[in-house]
C-alpha positions as CSV (number, residue, x, y, z in Angstrom):
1,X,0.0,0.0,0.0
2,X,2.7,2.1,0.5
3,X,4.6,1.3,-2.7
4,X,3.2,4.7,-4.6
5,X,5.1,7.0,-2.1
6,X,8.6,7.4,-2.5
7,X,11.7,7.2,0.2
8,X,13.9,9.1,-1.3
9,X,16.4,11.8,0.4
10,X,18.3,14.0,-1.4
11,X,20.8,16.7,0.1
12,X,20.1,20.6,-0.3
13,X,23.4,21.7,0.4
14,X,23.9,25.4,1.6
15,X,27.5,26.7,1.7
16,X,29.2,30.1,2.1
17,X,29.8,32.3,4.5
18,X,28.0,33.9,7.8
19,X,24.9,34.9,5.8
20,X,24.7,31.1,5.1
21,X,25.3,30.2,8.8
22,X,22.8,32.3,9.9
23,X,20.4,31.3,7.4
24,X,18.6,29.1,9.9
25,X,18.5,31.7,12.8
26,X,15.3,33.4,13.4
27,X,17.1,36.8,11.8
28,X,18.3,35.4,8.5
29,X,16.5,32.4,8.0
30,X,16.2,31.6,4.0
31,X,17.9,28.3,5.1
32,X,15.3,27.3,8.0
33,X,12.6,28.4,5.1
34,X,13.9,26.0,2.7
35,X,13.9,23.1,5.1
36,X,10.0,23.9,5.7
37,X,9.5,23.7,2.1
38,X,11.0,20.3,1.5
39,X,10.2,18.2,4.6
40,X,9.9,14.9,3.8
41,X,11.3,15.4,0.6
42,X,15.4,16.4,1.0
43,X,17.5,17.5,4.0
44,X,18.8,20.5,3.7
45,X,22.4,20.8,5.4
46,X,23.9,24.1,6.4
47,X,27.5,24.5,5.6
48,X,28.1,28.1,6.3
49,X,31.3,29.9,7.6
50,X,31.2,32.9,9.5
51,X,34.0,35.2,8.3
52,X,34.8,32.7,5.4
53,X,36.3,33.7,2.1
54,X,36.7,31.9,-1.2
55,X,40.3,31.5,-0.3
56,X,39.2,29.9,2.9
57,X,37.1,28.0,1.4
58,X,38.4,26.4,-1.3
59,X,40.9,25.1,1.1
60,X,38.5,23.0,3.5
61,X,36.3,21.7,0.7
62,X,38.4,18.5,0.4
63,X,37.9,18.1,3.9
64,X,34.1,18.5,3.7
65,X,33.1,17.3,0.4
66,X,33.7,14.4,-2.1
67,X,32.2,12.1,-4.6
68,X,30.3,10.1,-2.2
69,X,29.0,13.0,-0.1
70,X,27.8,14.9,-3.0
71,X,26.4,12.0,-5.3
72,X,23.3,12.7,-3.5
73,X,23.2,16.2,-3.3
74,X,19.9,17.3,-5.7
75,X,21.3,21.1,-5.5
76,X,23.9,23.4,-3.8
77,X,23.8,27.0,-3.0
78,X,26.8,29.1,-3.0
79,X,27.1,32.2,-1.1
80,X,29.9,33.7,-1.0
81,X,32.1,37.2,-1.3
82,X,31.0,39.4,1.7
83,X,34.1,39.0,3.2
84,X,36.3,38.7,0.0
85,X,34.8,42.3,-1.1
86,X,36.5,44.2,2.7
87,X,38.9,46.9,1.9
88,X,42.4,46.3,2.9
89,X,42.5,46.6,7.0
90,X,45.3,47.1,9.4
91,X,43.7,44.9,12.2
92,X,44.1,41.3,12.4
93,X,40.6,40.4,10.6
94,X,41.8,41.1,7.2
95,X,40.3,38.8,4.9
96,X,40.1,41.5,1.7
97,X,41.0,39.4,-1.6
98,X,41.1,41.6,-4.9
99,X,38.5,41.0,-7.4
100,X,40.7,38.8,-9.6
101,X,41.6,36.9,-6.2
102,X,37.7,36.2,-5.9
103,X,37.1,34.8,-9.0
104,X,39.8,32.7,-9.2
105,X,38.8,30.7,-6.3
106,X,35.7,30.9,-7.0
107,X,36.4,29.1,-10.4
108,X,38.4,26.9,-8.6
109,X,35.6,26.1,-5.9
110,X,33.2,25.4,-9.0
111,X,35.8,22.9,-10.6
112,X,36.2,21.0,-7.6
113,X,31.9,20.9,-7.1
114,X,32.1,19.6,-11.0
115,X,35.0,17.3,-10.9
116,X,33.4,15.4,-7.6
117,X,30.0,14.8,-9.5
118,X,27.6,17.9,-9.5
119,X,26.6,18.8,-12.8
120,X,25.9,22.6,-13.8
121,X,22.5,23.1,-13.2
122,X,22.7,21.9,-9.4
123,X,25.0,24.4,-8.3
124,X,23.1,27.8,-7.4
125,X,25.8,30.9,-7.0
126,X,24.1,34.0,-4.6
127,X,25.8,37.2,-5.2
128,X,26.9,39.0,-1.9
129,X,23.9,41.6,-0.6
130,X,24.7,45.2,-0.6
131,X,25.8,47.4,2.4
132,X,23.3,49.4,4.1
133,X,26.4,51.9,5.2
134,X,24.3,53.3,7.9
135,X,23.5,50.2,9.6
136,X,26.8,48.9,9.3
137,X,28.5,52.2,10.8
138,X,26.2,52.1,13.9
139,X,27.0,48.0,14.3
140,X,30.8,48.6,14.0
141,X,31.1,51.5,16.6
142,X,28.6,49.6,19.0
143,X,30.8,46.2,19.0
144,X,34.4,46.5,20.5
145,X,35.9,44.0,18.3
146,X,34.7,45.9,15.4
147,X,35.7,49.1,16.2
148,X,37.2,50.9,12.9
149,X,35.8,48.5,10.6
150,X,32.8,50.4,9.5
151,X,34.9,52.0,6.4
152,X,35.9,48.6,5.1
153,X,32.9,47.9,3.1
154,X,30.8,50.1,0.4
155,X,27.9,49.1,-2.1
156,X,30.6,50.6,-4.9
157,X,33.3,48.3,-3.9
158,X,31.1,45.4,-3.3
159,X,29.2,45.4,-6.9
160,X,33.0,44.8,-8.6
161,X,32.8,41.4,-6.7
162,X,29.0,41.0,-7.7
163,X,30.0,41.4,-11.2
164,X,32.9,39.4,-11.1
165,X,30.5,36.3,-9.9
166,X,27.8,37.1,-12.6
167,X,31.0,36.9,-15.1
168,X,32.2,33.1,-13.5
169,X,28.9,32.1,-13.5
170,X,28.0,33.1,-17.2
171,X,31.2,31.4,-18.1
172,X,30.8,28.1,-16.7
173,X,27.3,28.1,-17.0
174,X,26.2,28.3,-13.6
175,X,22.9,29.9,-12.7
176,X,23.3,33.6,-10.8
177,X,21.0,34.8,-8.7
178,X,21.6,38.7,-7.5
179,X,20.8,39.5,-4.1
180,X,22.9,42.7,-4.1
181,X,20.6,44.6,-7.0
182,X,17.3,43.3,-5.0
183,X,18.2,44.6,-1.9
184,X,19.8,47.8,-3.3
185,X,16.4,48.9,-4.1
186,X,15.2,51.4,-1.5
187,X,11.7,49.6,-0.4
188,X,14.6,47.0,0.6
189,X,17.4,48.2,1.8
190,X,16.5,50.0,5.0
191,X,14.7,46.7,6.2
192,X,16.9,43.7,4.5
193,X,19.7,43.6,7.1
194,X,19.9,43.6,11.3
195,X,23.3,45.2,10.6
196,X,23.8,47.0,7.1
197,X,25.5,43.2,6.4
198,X,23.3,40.1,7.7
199,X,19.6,39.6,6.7
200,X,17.4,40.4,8.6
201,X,13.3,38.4,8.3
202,X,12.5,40.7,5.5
203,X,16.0,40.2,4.2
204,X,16.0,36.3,4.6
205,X,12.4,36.5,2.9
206,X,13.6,38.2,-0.3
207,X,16.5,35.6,-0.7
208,X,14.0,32.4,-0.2
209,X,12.0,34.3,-2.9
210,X,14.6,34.3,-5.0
211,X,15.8,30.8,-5.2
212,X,12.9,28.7,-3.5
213,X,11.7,28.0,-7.1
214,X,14.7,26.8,-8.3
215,X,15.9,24.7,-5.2
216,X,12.5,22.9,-5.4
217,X,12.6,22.2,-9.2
218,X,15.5,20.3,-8.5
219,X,14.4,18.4,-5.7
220,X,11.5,17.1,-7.7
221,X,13.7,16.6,-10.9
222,X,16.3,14.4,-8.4
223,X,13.1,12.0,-6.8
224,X,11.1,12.3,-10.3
225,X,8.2,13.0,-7.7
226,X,6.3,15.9,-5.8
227,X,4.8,13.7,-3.1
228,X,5.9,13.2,0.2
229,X,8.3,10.5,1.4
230,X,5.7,8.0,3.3
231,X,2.2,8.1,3.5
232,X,0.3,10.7,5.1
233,X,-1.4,10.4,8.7
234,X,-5.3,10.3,6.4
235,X,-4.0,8.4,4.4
236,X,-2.8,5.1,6.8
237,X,-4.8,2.0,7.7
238,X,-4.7,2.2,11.3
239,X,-6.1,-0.7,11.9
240,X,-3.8,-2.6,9.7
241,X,-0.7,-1.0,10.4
242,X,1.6,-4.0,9.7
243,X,-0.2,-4.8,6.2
244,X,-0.1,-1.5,5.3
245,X,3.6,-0.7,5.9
246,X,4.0,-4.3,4.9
C-alpha cells in the first residue's frame, strides 16, 4: 500500500559564509525556510562559515566534500564574497582578496563541485547583498571588536565582486542569482539587514523568494516525484498497520 510514495532523500546543500550560517536563525533564516518547504522530501544541510572567504574556502572543501557525499546532493547554493569584497585593514581580521583573487577561487571552488560529480544546473551561486552603510556604521562603533571596521565595506566596492560572480557564472554556466541589485532597491534596503551586512526576516524573505523556485525544481527533478516521502497520517490504515507498511 505504500509502494506509490517514494523514500527518497536528497541533500540541499547550503554553503558560504555567515549569511549562510545564519540562514537558519530566526534573523536570516532563508535556510530554516527551505527546510519547511521540502520536509519529507530532501535534507537541507547548512554549511556556512562565519567570516569565510573563497580562499578559505576552497581550502577545507576537500575536507568537507567528495564524490560520495555529494552523489546525492539534488542542489547546492553558494554564497559567497562578503568577506572577500573588505577593503584592505590594518587589524588582524583582514580577509580583503582583490576581485581577480575572488574569482579565481571561485572558479576553482566550482571545478572541484564539477569534478566530484555535480553537474551545472545543481549548483546555485548567490551574489553577496549590498551594504546598508548606515546600519553597518552604527554595528561597527557599537561592537568593540569591530571598532574601525565600518569603512571597510561600500555598495561601490562590493558590486566589482558582484559582477565578477555574474562573469564566473556566465562562463561556466552556472545559474546567478543577485541578491545585491534586490536589496539595493530602496523599499529594501533599509529593512533587508539587522546590521547594514546580515539579513534580517525581510532580508531572509527576499533571498528564499529568490531561489525557492529553483531549489525545489530540483528536488523534484532528483526524486522524479512531488509527493511526500511516506504516507500521510489520512491516508494510513490504522487498523492494519503492519499490512499496510508491509
Amino acid at each position: 500500500m505504500t509502494s506509490k510514495y517514494p523514500n527518497i532523500w536528497p541533500k540541499v546543500v547550503l554553503l558560504g559564509d555567515s549569511l549562510t550560517q545564519h540562514s537558519f536563525d530566526e534573523e536570516g533564516g532563508f535556510g530554516s525556510k527551505l527546510a519547511s518547504l521540502l520536509k519529507r522530501k530532501a535534507d537541507v544541510i547548512n554549511r556556512g562559515f562565519s567570516g569565510y572567504t573563497t580562499a578559505t574556502l576552497k581550502l577545507i572543501l576537500p575536507r568537507i566534500f567528495n564524490k560520495e557525499y555529494l552523489k546525492d546532493v539534488a542542489c547546492l547554493t553558494l554564497c559567497i564574497g562578503a568577506n572577500d569584497s573588505w577593503f584592505p585593514t590594518t587589524v588582524d581580521f583582514n580577509p580583503a582578496l582583490t576581485v581577480e583573487e575572488y574569482k579565481s577561487n571561485l572558479v576553482e571552488i566550482i571545478n572541484f563541485l564539477l569534478k566530484n560529480g555535480l553537474t551545472e544546473e545543481k549548483i546555485l551561486l548567490i551574489t553577496p547583498p549590498t551594504i546598508e552603510l548606515e546600519g553597518w556604521s552604527k554595528y561597527c562603533l557599537e561592537n568593540a571588536e569591530m571598532q574601525g571596521l565600518s569603512i571597510t565595506k561600500t555598495p561601490e566596492h562590493t558590486k566589482k565582486y558582484v559582477d565578477a560572480m555574474v562573469s564566473a557564472g556566465n562562463e561556466m554556466k552556472i545559474k546567478v542569482f543577485d541578491t545585491f541589485e534586490l536589496t539595493s532597491r530602496p523599499e529594501n534596503m533599509r529593512t533587508a539587514f539587522i546590521d547594514g551586512l546580515h539579513f534580517s526576516v525581510h532580508g531572509a524573505n527576499l533571498v528564499y523568494d529568490l531561489i525557492k523556485d529553483d531549489v525545489e525544481q530540483l528536488v523534484r527533478q532528483y526524486r522524479s516525484s512531488d509527493l511526500e516521502n511516506f504516507p500521510t497520517y489520512n491516508d494510513i490504515n490504522f487498523n492494519e498497520l503492519e499490512k499496510f507498511f508491509g
